[in-house]
N, C-alpha and C positions, 0 to 999 in steps of 0.2 A: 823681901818676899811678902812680907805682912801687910807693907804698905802698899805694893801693887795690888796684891788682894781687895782690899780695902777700896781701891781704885778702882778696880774691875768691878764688884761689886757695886758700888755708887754708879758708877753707869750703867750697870742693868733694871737698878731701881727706876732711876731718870727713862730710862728707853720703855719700860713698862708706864709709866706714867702718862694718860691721854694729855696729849699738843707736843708731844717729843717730836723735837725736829726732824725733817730726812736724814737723814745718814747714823743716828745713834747707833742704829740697829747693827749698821757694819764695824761703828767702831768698837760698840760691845762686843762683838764677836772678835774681831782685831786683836784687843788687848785681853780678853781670854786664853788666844791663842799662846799671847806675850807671857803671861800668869803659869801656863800650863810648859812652857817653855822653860822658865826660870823652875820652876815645879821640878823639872827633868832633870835639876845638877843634885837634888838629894838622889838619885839613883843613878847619879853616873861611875858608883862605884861597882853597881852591879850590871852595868850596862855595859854589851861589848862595845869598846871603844869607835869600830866603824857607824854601828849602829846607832850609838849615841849623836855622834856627828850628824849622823843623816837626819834624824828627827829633827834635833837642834835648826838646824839651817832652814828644814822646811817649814818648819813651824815660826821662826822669825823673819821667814819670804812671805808666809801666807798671811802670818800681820800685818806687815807692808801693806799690802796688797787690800786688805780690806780696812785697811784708815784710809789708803787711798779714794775706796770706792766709796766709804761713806763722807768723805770730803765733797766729793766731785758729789753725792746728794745731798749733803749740806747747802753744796752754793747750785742749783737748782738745776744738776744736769743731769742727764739719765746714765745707767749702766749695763751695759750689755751685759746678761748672764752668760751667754757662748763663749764669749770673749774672758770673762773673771774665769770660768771653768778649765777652757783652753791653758789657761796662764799655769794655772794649779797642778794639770798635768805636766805641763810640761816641765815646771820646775820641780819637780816629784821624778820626772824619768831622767832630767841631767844629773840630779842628785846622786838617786840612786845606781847611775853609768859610771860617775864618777867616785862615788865611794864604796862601790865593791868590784867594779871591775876593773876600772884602772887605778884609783887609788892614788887622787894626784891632789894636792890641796888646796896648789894656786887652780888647777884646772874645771874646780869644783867650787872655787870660795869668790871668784872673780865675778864669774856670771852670776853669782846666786845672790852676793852683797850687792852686785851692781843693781839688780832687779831692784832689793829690797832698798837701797839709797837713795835710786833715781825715785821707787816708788812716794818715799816718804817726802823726798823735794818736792817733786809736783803736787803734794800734798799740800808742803807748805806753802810754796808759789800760789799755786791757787787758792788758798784762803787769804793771805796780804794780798792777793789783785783783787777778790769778790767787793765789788763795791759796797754791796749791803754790809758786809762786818766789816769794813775798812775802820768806822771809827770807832769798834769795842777794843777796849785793851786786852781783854780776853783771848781774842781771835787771833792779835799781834805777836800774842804769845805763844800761841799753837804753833803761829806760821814759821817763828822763829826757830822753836823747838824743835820740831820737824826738818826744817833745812836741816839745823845743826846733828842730830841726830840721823840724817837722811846722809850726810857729808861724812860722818862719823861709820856708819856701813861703808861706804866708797872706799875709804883709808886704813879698812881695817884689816884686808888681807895682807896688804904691804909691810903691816907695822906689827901685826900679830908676833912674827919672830922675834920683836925687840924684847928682851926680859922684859924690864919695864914698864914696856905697855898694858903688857897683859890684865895687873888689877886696877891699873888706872884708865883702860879701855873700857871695863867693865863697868865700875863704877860711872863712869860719864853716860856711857851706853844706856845707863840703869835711871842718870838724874834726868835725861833729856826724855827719855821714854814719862818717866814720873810729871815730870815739865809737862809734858804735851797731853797726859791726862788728865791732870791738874785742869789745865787749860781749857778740853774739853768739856770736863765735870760744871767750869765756870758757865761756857756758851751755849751747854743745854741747859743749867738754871738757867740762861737767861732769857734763851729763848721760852722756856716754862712762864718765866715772869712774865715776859710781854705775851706770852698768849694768855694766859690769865689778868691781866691789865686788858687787853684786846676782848678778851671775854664778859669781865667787868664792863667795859661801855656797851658792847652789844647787848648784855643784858640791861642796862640802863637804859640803851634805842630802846629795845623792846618792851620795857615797861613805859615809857613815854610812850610809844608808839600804840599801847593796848590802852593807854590813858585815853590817847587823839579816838582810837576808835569807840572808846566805851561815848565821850562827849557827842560823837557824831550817831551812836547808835540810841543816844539820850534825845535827840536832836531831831529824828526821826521817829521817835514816838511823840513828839507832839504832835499837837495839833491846827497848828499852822498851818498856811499854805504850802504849796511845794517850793514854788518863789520864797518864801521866807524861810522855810528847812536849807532852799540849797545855798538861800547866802551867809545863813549862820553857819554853815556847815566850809564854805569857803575860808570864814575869818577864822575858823578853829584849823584848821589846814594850815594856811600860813602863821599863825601863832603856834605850829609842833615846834620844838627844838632840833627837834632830830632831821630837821628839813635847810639845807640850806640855798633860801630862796630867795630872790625879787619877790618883793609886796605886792606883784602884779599878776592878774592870771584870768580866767572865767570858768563856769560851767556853760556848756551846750547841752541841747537837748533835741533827741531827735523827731523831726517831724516831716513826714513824709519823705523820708530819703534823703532828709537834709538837715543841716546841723544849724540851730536858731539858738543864739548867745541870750541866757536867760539871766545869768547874775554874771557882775564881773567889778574885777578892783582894778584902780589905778590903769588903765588899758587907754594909750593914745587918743584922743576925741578923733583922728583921722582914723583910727583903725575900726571905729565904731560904727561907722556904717558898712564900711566895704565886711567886716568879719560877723554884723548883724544873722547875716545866712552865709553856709560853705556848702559848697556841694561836696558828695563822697570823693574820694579821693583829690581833694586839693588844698592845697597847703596841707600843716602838720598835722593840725586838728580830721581832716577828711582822710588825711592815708590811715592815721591811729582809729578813726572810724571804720573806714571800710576793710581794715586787715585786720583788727581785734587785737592790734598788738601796739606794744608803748614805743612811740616813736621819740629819740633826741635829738636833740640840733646843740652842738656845743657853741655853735657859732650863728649869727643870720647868712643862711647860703640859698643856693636857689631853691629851696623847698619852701621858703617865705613867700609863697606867692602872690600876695596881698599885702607884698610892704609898702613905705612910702616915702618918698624923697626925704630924707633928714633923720630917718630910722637909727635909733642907738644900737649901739652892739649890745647883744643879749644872746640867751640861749632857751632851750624851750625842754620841756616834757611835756609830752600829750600822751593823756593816759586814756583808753580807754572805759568805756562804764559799760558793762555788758552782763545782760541772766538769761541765762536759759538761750545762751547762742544768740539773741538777738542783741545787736548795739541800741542801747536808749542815750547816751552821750559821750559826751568827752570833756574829761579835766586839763584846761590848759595851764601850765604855771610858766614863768618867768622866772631863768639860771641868771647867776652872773656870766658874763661874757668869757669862755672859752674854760665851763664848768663840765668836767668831761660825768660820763654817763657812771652810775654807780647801783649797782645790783642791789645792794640791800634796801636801798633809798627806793628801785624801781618794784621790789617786793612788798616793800609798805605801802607806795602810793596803788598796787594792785589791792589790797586789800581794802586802801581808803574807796579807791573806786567802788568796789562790793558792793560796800553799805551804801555810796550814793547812788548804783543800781539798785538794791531795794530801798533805797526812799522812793526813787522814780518810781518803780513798779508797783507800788504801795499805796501812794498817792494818785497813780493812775487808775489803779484796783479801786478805790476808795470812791473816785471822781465817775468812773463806770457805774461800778454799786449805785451811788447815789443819782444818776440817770435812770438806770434801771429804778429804783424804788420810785422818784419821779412820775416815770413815765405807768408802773403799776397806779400809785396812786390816781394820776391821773386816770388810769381807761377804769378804776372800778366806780372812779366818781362819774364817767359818762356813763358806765355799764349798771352801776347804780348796785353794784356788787361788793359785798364785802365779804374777808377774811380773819379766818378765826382759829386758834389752836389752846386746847384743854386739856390740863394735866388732872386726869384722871382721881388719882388720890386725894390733891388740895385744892382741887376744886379751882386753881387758878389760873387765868386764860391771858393771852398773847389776842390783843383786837387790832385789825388796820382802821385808820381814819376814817372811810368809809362805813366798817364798821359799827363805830361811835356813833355817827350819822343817821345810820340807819336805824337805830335803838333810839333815838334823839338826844344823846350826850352829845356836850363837848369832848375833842380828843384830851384823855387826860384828866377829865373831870370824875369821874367815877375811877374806882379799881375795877379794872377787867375781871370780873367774876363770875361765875354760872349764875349767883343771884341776883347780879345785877341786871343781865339777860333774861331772868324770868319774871325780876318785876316791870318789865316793861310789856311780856306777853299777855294777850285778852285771855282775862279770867278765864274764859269758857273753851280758850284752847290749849290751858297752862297742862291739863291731863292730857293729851294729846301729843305734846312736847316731850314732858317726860317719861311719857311708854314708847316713846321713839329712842327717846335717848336712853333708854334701859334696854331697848331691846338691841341696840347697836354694839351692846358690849357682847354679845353674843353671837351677834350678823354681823358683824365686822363693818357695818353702814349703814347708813339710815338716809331716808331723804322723806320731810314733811314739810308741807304746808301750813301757815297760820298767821294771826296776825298778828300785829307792833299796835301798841297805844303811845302815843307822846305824850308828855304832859301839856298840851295845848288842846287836848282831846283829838288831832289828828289819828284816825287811824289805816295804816299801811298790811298790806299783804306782802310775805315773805316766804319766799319758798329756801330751806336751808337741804344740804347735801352734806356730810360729813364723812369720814370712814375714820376706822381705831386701827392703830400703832400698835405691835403689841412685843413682848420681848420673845426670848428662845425660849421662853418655859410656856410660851402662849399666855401670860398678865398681860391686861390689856393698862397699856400705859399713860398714851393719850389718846384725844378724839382731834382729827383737823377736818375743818370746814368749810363752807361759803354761804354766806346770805345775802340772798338777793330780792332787790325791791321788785318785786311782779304787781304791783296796783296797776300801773297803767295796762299792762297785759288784761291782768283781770278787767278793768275794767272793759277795753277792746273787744275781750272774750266777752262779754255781755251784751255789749251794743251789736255784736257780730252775730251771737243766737239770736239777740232781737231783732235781729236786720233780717235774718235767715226763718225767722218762723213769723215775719210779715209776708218779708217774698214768698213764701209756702200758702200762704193763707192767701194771697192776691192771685199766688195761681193757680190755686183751685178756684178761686173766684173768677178769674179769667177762663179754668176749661168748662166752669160751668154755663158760666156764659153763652163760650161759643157752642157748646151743646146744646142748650138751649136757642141757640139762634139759630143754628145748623138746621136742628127742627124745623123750626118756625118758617124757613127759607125754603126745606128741602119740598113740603108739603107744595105750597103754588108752585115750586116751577118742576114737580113730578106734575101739577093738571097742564103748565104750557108745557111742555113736552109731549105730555100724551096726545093733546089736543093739535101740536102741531105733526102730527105723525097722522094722526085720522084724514086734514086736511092734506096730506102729501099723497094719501090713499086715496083720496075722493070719497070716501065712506062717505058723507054728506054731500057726495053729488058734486059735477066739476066746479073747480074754483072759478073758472070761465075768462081767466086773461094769464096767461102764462107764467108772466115772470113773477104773477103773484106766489104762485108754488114755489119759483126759487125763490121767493123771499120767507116763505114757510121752513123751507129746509136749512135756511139763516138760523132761523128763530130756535129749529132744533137743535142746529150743531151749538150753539151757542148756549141754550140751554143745557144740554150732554156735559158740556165743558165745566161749564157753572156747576154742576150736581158732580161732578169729580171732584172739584177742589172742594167743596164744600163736606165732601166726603173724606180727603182727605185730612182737612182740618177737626170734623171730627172724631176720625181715627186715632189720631195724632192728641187731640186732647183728652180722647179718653184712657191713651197709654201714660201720658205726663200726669196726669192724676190718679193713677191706679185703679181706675175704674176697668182696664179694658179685661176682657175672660176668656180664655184660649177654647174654644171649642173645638177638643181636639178627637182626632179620628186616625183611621190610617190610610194613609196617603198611600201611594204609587208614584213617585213622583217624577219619573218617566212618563208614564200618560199624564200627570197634572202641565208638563211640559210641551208635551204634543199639542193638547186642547189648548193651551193658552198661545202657544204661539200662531195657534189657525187661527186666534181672533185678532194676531196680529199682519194678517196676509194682504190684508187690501190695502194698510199702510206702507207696506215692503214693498208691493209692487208700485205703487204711486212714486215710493222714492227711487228704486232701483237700486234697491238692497237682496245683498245675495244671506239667506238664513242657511249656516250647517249647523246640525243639530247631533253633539255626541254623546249618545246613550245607552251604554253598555246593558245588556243583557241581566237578570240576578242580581239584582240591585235590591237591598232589603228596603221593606215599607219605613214609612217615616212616620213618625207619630207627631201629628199636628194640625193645627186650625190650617183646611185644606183654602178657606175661602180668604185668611191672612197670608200663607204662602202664595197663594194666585192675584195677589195685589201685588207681593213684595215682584212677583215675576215681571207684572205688567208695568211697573213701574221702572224696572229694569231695562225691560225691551223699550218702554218708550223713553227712556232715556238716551239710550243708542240708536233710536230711529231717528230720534231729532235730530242728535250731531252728528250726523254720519253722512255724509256725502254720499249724491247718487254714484253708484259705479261700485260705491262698499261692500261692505262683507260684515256678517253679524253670528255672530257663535253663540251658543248654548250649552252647557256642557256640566255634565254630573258627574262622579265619580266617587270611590270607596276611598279613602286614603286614611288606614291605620285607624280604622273603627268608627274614622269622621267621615259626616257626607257632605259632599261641597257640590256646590251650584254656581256654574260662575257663569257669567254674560259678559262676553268681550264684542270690540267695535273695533273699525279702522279710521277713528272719527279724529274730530279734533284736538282730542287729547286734552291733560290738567295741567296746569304746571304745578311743582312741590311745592309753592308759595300757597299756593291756593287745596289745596287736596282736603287739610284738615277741616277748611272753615265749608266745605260743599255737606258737609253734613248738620248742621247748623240751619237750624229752621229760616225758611224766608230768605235763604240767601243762595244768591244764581252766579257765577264766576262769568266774568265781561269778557266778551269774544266777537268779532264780529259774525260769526254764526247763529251763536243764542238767541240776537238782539235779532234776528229774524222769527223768532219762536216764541211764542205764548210763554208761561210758567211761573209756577208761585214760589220755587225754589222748596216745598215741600215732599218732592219724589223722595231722595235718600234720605233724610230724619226719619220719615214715616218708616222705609225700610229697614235702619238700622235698630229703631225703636220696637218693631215685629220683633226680629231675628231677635233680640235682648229678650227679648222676652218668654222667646221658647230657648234661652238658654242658649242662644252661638253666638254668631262673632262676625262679621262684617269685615272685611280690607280690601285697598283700591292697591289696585297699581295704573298708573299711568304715564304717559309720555307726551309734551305737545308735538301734534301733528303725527302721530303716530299710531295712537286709540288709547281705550282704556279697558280694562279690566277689572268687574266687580267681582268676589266671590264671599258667599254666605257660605259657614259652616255650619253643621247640628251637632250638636254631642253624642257619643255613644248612645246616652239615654234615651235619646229620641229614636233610637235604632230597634228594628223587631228583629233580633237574629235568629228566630225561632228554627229557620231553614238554614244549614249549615251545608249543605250543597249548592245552595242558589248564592248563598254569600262568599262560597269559594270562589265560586263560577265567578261573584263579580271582581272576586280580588286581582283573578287573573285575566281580566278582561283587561285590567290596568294597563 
């Protein structure tokens, strides 16, 4: 009794113990049952005899039964709970049929022993056939036990009635039970041991294995190139222990979609060109690319698709190298030939990958970075700009190359300091600098102008911008900056005023000129004008040959013509020099409209131009040089007399529009095209047409126009169309409006 205890006991410890094999659990329970069985004969004096029985019998069926179940998980096969459940009723309700209702012993001890006999053979059977413990003597022993104890149930209803048996049944019943504990106590120590042996190497792999990745993560902080990171990091791979590999393999790396062999050992010279690039998915290396998953080959099979006549048998791992979802490469290595796939080996070489993902990405990071810094340096050295950051407190500064440059250091030759920067600033604008940068700490920015002294006496103009950083408590932390060389600016900006107040100065010299020549001109030919106007009269009596009169009347129109442009030019100069003076009045400018287009009638009818003229009623007075607006008009009208085809139509038209008064003159003439529109107003210049080029003109009508209206304060815009006409209108401002009459200005709103 003490020693099954004992037994039972040692197997619940062992079953409690992490790496207990499958099945402990059933046979602790099993020989519990056994323990609590033998338990039941110190009470079989107080036990009624049927009752006793029935326990008894169930309770060493229901052992059976579960050494059976934890055998059959022992050697790695599953157990139906429905099935062990099923079993337990039912041998509970034969039991109980048989020991209180009919009360028969073979009827009850036959099935019940045969359960628990046959259970405990298949017990044994099955652990002497489990190949895995065939060769522990341990196991042999269970099996043995079990049969003989399983054979020993079978025989024992028969033999029960022999006197004799009885304490010799008992006792055997007792050693083979003990045996086959024994036994078992042996093959979960021993299964204990080799997973604790199994556990020991794994932790061995994994300190090797965190050795391999500390080397590679060492290997990776240098500073080498990636090519020499990835091939030291190769040799340390095939020098792990815990790898067992062919000396053969590469890295890839990905480049545009495609896999380019960057270092590699021992790898065929034939395979060297064909596996130089792989596309995604082909061969091992491109399916491990394009799936993100570790592809193995135990054998060369058709997933070699780049093999070559004479190829050795080998096997592969292609591991992929992937961050952040994207594939940067692939680790190839070389198996010995028909080295099947192994999960912990394929767990490390994912981790090795990792780290040769961020060297990749690191090195690529790095290889960016330094383009970028590149490509800064460069545009501040075109842009002639440099950068600059100031740590507030110590006074000590972050300078770009440009920078340096700009102050006249070499990069590196000075410490970047606030005083290093102010001894290079001219004396006379070192105060200027610094109430900038005192006041910045306040205005969170500054931006001043000044200059740079070199030590060669060059000296440079600087215009600097900074703003201050400042914490959550509002300290202002740092200052960051830019200074930039502006001398050639400066300089441009001087030659450009001097440029600008020569041209200023040459044309007032020019309008004075022609003011004065305008003069000088307008005088004789106002006497041959007048003098050939007397002669057209005959005031001095007939000319006395006829066509001499039409050549009189030459002499006028051509004078007329003469004394317009001449008039023009010096209208026009006197507005460009600001000489000209508004003598203003109040207009009517419906009737200024009326009279001036009657002095355009004898031209309209010559052309056979139709004039409508729309001029609403309550139209407020306009406050203006009446005898400037009646230029701007006539220059208007005869510009659309010119180009307007006999047969046309010529508009005139005022109107109120939201406080403004517009004046517009439309044609159905030749039209502008939008290439040319802007430059018509542009002194001296006539847009080419074969219309024009039948027509006089100095290209001075609209400049003179737009230079009036500018001047009483409106605004001037064409619309035009070729071949379709054009349309000029001038607007006045408010201001030039007399709203005094607020019925006549209704009247003309609604006349609209």
């Amino acid at each position: 009794m003490s020693g099954a205890t004992v037994l039972f006991v040692a197997l619940a410890y062992l079953r409690a113990m992490p790496g207990a094999p499958e099945g402990a659990g059933y046979w602790t329970a099993g020989y519990g049952l056994w323990v609590l069985r033998l338990a039941s004969y110190l009470f079989s004096g107080h036990i009624e005899p049927q009752l006793f029985s029935f326990v008894a019998e169930c309770l060493q069926v229901a052992a059976a039964l579960l050494l059976l179940c934890g055998t059959l998980r022992f050697t790695g096969r599953e157990v139906p709970p429905l099935l062990l459940t099923n079993c337990m009723v039912l041998v509970t309700v034969w039991a109980a049929f048989t020991t209180f209702i009919v009360d028969d012993f073979l009827l009850r001890s036959i099935p019940l022993y045969g359960i628990a006999g046959g259970a405990l053979i298949v017990a044994g059977a099955t652990i002497l056939r489990s190949s895995h413990e065939q060769s522990v003597a341990a196991a042999r022993l269970i099996g043995v036990a079990l049969v003989a104890w399983g054979l020993h149930k079978l025989d024992y209803p028969w033999l029960r009635p022999v006197e004799w048996f009885a304490p010799i049944g008992f006792l055997l019943s007792q050693f083979l039970a003990m045996t086959a504990a024994v036994g078992l106590l042996l093959v979960t120590a021993g299964r204990l041991r080799d997973m604790a042996t199994l556990a020991e190497q794994r932790h061995e792999e994994s300190r090797e294995h965190v050795a391999t990745l500390n080397q590679l993560l060492q290997i990776s902080l240098g500073s080498g190139s990636l090519k020499d990171q990835l091939s030291a990091a190769l040799d340390t791979i095939f020098a792990a222990p815990w790898l067992a590999l062919e000396p053969s393999g590469g890295i890839f790396q990905v480049e545009d979609r495609e896999l380019r062999l960057i270092v590699h050992r021992n790898i065929p010279p034939a395979l060297l060109t064909t596996c130089a690039k792989v596309a995604f998915d082909r061969c091992l290396g491109g399916h491990a690319a394009a799936r993100q998953n570790v592809v193995h080959a135990a054998h060369v099979d058709e997933r070699h698709e780049d093999g070559f006549e004479g190829m050795g048998p080998h096997g592969h791992y292609a591991v992929p190298i992937v961050s952040g979802g994207q594939t940067q490469g692939v680790l190839i290595l070389y198996l010995p030939d028909g080295r099947e796939r192994s999960e912990p080996e394929v767990d490390h070489l994912r981790a090795v990958a990792d780290v040769l993902a961020g060297m990749i990405v690191r090195k690529r990071a790095e290889a960016a970075a330094e383009r970028s810094r590149s490509r800064l340096v460069q545009a501040q050295r075109i842009a002639r700009v440099g950068s600059w950051e100031n740590d507030l407190s110590s006074g000590a500064s972050i300078w770009s190359d440009e920078q340096f440059h700009i102050l006249g250091y070499r990069p590196g030759e000075v410490e970047a300091r606030t005083d290093a920067f102010l001894a290079r600033v001219h004396p006379d604008d070192v105060d200027i600098v610094l109430a900038a940068l005192r006041a910045a700490e306040h205005d969170d920015s500054f931006a001043v102008e000044h200059r740079i002294v070199h030590p060669d006496g060059t000296v440079l103009y600087v215009s600097q911008v900074a703003e201050v950083v400042r914490d959550e408590a509002g300290r202002a932390l740092r200052m960051i900056g830019t200074c930039q060389d502006v001398t050639e600016d400066k300089a441009a900006e001087q030659a450009l005023m001097q440029a600008k107040q020569a041209a200023e100065t040459a044309n007032r010299a020019k309008s004075s000129f022609l003011a004065t020549m305008s003069h000088e001109l307008r005088t004789p030919l106002n006497a041959v004008i007048g003098f050939a106007q007397l002669l057209e009269q005959d005031r001095f009596g007939p000319v006395g040959y006829e066509k001499y009169k039409e050549y009189v009347g030459h002499i006028r129109e051509s004078g007329e013509h003469l004394l317009a442009v001449i008039n023009d030019i010096l209208d026009l100069s006197r507005v460009e020099a600001g000489q000209a003076a508004l003598n203003d009045s109040d207009v009517d400018l419906a009737d200024l409209v009326r009279r001036t287009t009657g002095l355009m009638e004898a031209k309209l009818r010559s052309g056979h131009l139709q004039l409508v003229l729309r001029l609403p009623e309550g139209l407020p007075l306009l406050r203006a040089d009446e005898r400037a607006i009646k230029q701007v008009l006539l220059n208007l009208l005869a510009n659309a007399v010119k180009f307007t085809e006999p047969g046309g139509e010529i508009t005139v038209e005022v109107k109120l529009d939201e406080d403004v008064l517009d004046l517009a003159v439309g044609d159905t003439g030749i039209g502008i095209a939008p290439a040319d529109q802007d430059r018509i107003f542009e002194p001296f210049v006539q847009v080419e047409s074969e219309l024009n080029r039948r027509f006089e003109g100095t290209g001075l009508g609209l400049p003179l126009v737009r230079s009036l209206i500018e001047l009483h304060g409106g605004a001037i815009s064409l619309e035009s169309s070729p071949d379709r006409g054009t349309r000029v209108s001038v607007r006045f401002p408010p201001n030039r409006l007399l709203l005094a009459d607020p019925p006549a200005l209704a009247e003309a709103k609604r006349a609209r």
